[in-house]
N, C-alpha and C positions, 0 to 999 in steps of 0.2 A: 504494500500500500504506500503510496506519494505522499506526507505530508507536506501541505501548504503553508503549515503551521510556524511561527516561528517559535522558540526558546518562551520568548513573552509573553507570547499570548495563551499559552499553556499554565504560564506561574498567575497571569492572570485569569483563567476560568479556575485553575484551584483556590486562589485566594476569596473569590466569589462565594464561592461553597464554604469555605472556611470559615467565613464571617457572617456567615447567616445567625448563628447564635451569638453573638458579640454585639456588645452595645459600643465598643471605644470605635469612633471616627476622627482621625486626626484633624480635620476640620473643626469640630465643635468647640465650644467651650464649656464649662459648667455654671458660669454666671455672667451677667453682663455688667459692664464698667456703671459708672454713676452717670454719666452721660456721653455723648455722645453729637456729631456733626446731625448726619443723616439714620435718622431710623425707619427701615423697609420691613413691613408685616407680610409675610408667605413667601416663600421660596418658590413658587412655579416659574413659568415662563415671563413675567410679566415682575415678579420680585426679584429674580435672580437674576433676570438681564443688566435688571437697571444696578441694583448693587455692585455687580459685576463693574460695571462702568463708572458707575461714582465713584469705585475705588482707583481707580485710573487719575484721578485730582491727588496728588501727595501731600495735599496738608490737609484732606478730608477724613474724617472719623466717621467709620459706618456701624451701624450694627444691626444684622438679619434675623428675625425670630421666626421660628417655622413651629407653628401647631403640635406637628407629628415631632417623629423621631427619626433618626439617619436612617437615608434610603439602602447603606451596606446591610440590612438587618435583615432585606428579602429579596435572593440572588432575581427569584421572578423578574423583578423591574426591569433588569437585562435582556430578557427574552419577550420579543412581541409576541410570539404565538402564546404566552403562559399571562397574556393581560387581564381576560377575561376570570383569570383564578384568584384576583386581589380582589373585584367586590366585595363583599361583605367582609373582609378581614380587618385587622388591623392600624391598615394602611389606610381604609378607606372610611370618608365621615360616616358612612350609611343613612345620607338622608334619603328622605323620603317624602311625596307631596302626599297633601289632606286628601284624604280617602273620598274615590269620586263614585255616586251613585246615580249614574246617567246611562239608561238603557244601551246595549246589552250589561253593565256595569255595574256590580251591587259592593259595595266598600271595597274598591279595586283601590291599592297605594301603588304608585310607582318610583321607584328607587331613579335617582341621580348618584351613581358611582364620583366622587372627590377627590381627590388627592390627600390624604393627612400624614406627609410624608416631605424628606427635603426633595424635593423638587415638582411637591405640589401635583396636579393632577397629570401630567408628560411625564410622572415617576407610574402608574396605572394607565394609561393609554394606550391605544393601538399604534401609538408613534404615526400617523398618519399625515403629511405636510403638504397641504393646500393651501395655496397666498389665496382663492379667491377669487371673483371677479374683478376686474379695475372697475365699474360699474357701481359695484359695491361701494367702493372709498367715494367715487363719485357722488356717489348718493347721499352718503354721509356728511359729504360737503354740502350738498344740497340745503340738508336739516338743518344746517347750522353747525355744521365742525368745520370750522373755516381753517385750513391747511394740511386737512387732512385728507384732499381728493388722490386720487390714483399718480399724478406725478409729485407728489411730495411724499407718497410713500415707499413709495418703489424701491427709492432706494436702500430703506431700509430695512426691507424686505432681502435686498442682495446682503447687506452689512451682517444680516443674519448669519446669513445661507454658507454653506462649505459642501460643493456642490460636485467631485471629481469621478466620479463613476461614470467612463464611457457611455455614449450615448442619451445624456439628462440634459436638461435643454440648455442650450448657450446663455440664455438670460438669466441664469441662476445665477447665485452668487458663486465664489470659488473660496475666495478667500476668508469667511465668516466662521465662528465658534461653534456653529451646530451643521454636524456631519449627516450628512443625506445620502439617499442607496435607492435605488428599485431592489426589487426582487431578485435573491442570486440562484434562481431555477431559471431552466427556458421552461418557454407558456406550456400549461398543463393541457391535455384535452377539451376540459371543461373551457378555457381562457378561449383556447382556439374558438367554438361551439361559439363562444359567446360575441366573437370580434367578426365572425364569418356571418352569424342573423347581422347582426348590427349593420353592417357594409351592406346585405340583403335588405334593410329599409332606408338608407342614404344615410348611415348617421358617418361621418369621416372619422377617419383617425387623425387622433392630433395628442400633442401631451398637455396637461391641464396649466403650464405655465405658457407657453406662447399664443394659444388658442383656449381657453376652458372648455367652448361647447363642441363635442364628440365623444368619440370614446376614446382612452389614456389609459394607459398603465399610472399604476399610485406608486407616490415616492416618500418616502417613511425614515424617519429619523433614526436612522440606525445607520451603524458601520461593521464593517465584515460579520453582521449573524446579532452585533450588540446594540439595544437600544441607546440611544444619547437619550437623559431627560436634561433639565433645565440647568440643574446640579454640576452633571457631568461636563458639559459644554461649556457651563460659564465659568462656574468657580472653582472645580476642584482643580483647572489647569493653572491658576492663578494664588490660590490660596497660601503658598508658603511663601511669596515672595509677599504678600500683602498681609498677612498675617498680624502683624501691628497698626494695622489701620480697617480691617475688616474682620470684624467679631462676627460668629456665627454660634445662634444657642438655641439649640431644639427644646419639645418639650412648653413651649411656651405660649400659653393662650393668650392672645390679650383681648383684656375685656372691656378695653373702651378707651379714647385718646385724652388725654391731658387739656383741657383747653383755657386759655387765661381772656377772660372777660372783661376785666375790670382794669388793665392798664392799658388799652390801646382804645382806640374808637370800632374798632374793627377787631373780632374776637381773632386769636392765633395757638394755632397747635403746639404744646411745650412741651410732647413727650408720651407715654403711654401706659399703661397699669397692662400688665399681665399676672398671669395665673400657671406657676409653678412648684408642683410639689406638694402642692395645698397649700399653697402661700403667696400672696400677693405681692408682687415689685411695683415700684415704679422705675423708670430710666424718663432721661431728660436730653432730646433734640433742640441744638441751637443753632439748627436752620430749617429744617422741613423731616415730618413725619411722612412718607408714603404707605400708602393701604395696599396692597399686594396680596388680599386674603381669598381671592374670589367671587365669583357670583351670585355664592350666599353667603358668606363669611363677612364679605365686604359690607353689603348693606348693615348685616345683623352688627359691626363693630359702631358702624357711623349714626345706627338708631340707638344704640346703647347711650354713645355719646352724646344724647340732643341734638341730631342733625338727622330730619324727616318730617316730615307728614305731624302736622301741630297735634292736629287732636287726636294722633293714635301715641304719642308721645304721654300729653298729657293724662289720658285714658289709662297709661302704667305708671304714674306719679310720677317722668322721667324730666327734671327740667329741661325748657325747651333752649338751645343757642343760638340754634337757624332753622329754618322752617323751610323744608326741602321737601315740598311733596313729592316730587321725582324718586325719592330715595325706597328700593327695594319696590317701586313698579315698574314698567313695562319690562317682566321675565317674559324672555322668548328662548325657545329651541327650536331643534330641529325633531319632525316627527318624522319615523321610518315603519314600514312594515315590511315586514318579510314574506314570499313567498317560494313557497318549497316546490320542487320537481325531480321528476323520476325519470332517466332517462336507459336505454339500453346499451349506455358508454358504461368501458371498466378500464380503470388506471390499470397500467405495467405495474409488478411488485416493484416496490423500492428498491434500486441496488446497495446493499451496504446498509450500518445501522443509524439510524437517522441521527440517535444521541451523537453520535461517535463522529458524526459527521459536521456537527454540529459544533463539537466541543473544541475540533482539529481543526476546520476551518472557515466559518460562522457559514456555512451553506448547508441544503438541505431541509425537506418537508420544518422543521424547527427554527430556521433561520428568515422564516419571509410568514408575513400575515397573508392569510385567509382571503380577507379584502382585497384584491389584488390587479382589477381592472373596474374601472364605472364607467361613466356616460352622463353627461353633465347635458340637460336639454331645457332650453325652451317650451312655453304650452302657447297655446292659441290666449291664454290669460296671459303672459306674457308682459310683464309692468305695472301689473296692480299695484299701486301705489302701498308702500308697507312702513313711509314716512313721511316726515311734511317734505319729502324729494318735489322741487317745480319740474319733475322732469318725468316721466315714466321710463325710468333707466331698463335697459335691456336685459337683465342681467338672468341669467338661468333661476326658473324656477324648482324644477326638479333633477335628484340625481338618483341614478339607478345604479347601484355596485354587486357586483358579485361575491357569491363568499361560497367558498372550495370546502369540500368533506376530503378530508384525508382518501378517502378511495370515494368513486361513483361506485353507484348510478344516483345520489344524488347529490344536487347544489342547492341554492337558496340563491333568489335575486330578490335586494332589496331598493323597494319606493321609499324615497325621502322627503319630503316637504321640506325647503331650504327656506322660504321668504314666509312665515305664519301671519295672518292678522291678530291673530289672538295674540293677548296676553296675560303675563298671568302676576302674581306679586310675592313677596318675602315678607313676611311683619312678626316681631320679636310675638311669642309667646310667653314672656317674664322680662324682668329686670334680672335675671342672671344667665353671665356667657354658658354656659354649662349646659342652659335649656336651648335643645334645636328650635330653632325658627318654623312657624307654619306657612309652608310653601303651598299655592294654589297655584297650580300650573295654568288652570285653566285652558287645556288643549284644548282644539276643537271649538273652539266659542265662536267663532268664526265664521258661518257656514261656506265662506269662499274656501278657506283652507281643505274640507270634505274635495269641492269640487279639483281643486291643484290634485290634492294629491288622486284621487281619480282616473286623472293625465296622465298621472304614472303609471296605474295599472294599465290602462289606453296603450301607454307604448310597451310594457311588458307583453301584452296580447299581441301586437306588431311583432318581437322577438317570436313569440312562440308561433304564431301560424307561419316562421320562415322557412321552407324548402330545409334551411341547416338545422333546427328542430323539431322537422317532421323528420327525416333520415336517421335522426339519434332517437326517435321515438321519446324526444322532451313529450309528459304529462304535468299539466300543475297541479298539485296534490290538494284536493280538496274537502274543505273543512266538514266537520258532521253537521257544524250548525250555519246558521245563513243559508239554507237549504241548497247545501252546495253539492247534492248530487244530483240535482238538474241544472247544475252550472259545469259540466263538463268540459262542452268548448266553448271557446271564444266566437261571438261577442256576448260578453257576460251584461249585468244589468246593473245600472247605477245603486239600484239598490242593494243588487247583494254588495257592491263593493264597496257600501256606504256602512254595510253590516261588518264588513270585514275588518275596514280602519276601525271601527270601535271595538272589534275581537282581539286585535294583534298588535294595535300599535303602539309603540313604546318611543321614551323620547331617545332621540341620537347620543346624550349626553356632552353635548354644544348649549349651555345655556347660558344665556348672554345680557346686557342692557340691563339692570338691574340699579347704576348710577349713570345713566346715560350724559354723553356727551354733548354740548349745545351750547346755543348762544344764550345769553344771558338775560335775555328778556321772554327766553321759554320757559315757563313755569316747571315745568319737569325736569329742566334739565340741571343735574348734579355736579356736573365739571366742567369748566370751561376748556377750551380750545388748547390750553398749556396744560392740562388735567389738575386744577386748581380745584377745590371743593369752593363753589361758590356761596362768600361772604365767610370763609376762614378762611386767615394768613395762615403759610406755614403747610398746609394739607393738601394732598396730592393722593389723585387714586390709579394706579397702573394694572389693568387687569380686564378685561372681556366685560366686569360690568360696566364701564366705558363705551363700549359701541353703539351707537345712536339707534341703529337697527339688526337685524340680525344677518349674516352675510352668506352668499352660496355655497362653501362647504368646510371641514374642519375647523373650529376655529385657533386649534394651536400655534399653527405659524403666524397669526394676526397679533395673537398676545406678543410671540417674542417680537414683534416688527414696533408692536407699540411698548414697550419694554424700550429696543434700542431710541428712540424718538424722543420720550420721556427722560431717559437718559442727556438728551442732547438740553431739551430745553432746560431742563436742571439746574446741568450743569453753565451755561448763556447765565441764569440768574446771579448763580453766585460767585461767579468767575468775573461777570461786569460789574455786580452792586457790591457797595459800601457801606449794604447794611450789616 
């Protein structure tokens, strides 16, 4: 047998394993200084970028609090096929929205998978890297994020990227901190099946960075077989040389920001109260506190703090400091359903053993997700307005992806809903961080959303009547209920597919907007265009609940783009002023 493998990366998959039971990460610390320049809440893609870069200032004092605990504690996080095994663990927050009882529906909860771990929720992901539509940032401009349309982000989109795997598209970045890969199999039967219908209804091949709308192979944060998360990529390459100016301490909740009222005209963040050990700190920022906690994390810290919606503040005896009705509403995701098929395809036996192949040299059924080709389309709805955009931006409504079974005869192709009207909201259930937040997702409220996603079953039915899955004898496997033994074949009826989205669908786990982004005279909106919390000095929110609307697909790579961004304007502040 040929190994690929070098000497290192051998000491490195044993040392993986090794430390699965070990709590010591040379990165952390065991407590935090008395103060501090800059303090960043959450390690995902949006906390650790910016830290990451703040520490790049040599007379700046950082310090990063992460919820969880070091991500060396579960080798999983390295392997993208083993993401789906972190849910409910340890790693993960396990929330959960308010139980919906809306036909077929009787106290259905649905799980939102989190990050509580250093590197946040890209520590628990599919590693999946989509920048998006340009469209999208467009749009966003549109609403009132003024500098944030598609050519001011671009670029940092590339400043990201580390992009050198043969054949991924020239506009990637090359030279950025997070390492990018396709898939190290050639196309499986099922990929072929799927790119042969698709070219049989005109949808083109293209790859989702120079082109979105067609079908693409998906490009995923990993290198030779190993997931990059937030962690990986930003800090741990950095950490020992920064070491004295960039504290990092796990384990630390915080449960609401510092805020001084009374000596300025204008209230200003002075630091934050956390929750370690069963015991309460406080640490003190003397320039800016950033929020970096997520989509629910974020709101739940900044309602804690007196910054939301007056009277659901005053309602938990919370005094009020800003009155930000925007804060923890408009929650959006992305809804998928899946659809299963049986076909008369059967994989070749594997050659060789998939672990071993795996461990020697990151290739092999264990080295590439599931996910592994989609198709990013337009509907005849096409522009529905899903913000105050003056424009009906073009931008993909629906994506279709494929997800592979280790052997046929079957696959799953999944309908996405990317642009939702609905929205849903976050609001504190107590005055203490400890108590989860009651999330109403509010799917489906919408009835335009019913009809998008519909589309998508529309163009699955396209795929399946094609010539390439009639020959493989693709059947779509149909459910007992929805009276779906008289829906055999296509063209099926809005109504059973109206039955179907309320049987199966589940959210993407992209849930976004939660402190949107805006001009300053939208009452909703939570941070202004520098990601300022509007009407506090000093506070800064970096993270996915920022996006004004919700965007055409993954939203990981968007955080780290607005991570580097936030980083820049930051730094512009305190690098020109004299305060």
């Amino acid at each position: 047998m040929t190994f690929k493998m070098s000497y290192l990366r051998k000491l490195l998959m044993g040392l993986l394993i090794l430390l699965d039971e070990r709590e010591l990460d040379p990165i952390v610390r065991k407590k935090a200084d008395v103060s501090y320049d800059f303090i960043v809440v959450g390690s995902g893609p949006g906390g650790a970028t910016v830290a990451s870069r703040l520490s790049e200032m040599p007379d700046a004092k950082i310090l990063l609090l992460e919820a969880g605990e070091s991500d060396l504690k579960d080798p999983r996080i390295k392997v993208t096929t083993r993401a789906r095994e972190l849910a409910k663990t340890d790693i993960d927050w396990k929330y959960e929205t308010e139980k919906v009882s809306r036909y077929p529906f009787v106290d259905r909860t649905f799980s939102i998978p989190r990050g509580k771990t250093l590197g946040g929720s890209s520590s628990i992901n599919y590693g999946a890297y989509i920048r998006g539509s340009q469209h999208d940032f467009d749009s966003w401009e549109d609403s009132g994020a003024a500098g944030w349309g598609w050519n001011n982000v671009e670029p940092y989109f590339r400043k990201v990227e580390n992009a050198t795997m043969k054949g991924m598209s020239a506009k990637l970045g090359k030279n950025g901190n997070l390492k990018l890969s396709r898939n190290h199999i050639k196309p499986s039967i099922a990929w072929n099946l799927f790119t042969e219908a698709a070219a049989e209804i005109g949808i083109k091949p293209t790859n989702n960075i120079d082109d979105m709308e067609g079908i693409s192979p998906m490009t995923f944060t990993s290198y030779k077989g190993i997931k990059q998360n937030s962690v990986t990529a930003y800090i741990r390459p950095i950490q020992y040389q920064r070491k004295d100016r960039l504290h990092i301490v796990t384990g630390a909740l915080v449960s609401k920001i510092l805020i001084d009222t009374k000596s300025e005209s204008v209230a200003r963040a002075y630091g934050v109260e956390y929750l370690k050990n069963g015991k309460y700190h406080t640490v003190q920022a003397n320039k800016e506190v950033i929020i970096s906690a997520g989509v629910i994390g974020t709101p739940q810290i900044l309602l804690l703090s007196g910054i939301g919606p007056q009277e659901d503040l005053q309602n938990l005896g919370i005094p009020v400091i800003k009155n930000l009705p925007g804060v923890g509403s408009n929650l959006q995701d992305h809804w998928f359903n899946p659809v299963d098929f049986m076909t008369n395809l059967t994989n070749p036996q594997p050659v060789g053993n998939p672990m071993m192949q795996y461990i020697l040299n990151g290739t092999g059924l264990m080295g590439m997700d599931q996910h592994v080709i989609t198709i990013f389309r337009k509907t005849r709805l096409s522009g529905t307005p899903t913000s105050l955009s003056s424009r009906r931006r073009p931008f993909p409504e629906i994506q279709l992806y494929l997800r592979e079974r280790p052997t046929l005869p079957s696959m799953s192709i999944f309908a996405q809903l990317l642009h939702p009207k609905s929205k849903g909201t976050i609001k504190l259930s107590s005055k203490d961080i400890r108590d989860y937040p009651v999330i109403n997702a509010n799917f489906f409220g919408h009835e335009d959303d019913v009809r998008v996603l519909t589309e998508g079953f529309r163009l699955i039915e396209k795929l399946e009547k094609s010539s390439s899955f009639q020959r493989a004898g693709a059947k779509m496997v149909m459910p007992a209920n929805c009276n779906g033994s008289i829906y055999g074949n296509p063209p099926r009826s809005d109504k059973f597919y109206n039955c179907l989205i309320w049987e199966r669908s589940g959210t993407g786990f992209h849930p976004c907007c939660t402190a949107k982004m805006g001009s300053r005279s939208d009452k909703y909106s939570v941070v202004d265009s520098h990601l300022r919390v509007i009407g506090i000095k000093g506070l800064r929110v970096v993270d996915a609940s920022v996006f004004p609307h919700q965007i055409s697909s993954n939203t990981q790579a968007t955080v780290y783009m607005i991570g580097e961004k936030a980083a820049d304007m930051i730094k512009e502040t305190w690098q020109t002023s004299k305060v």
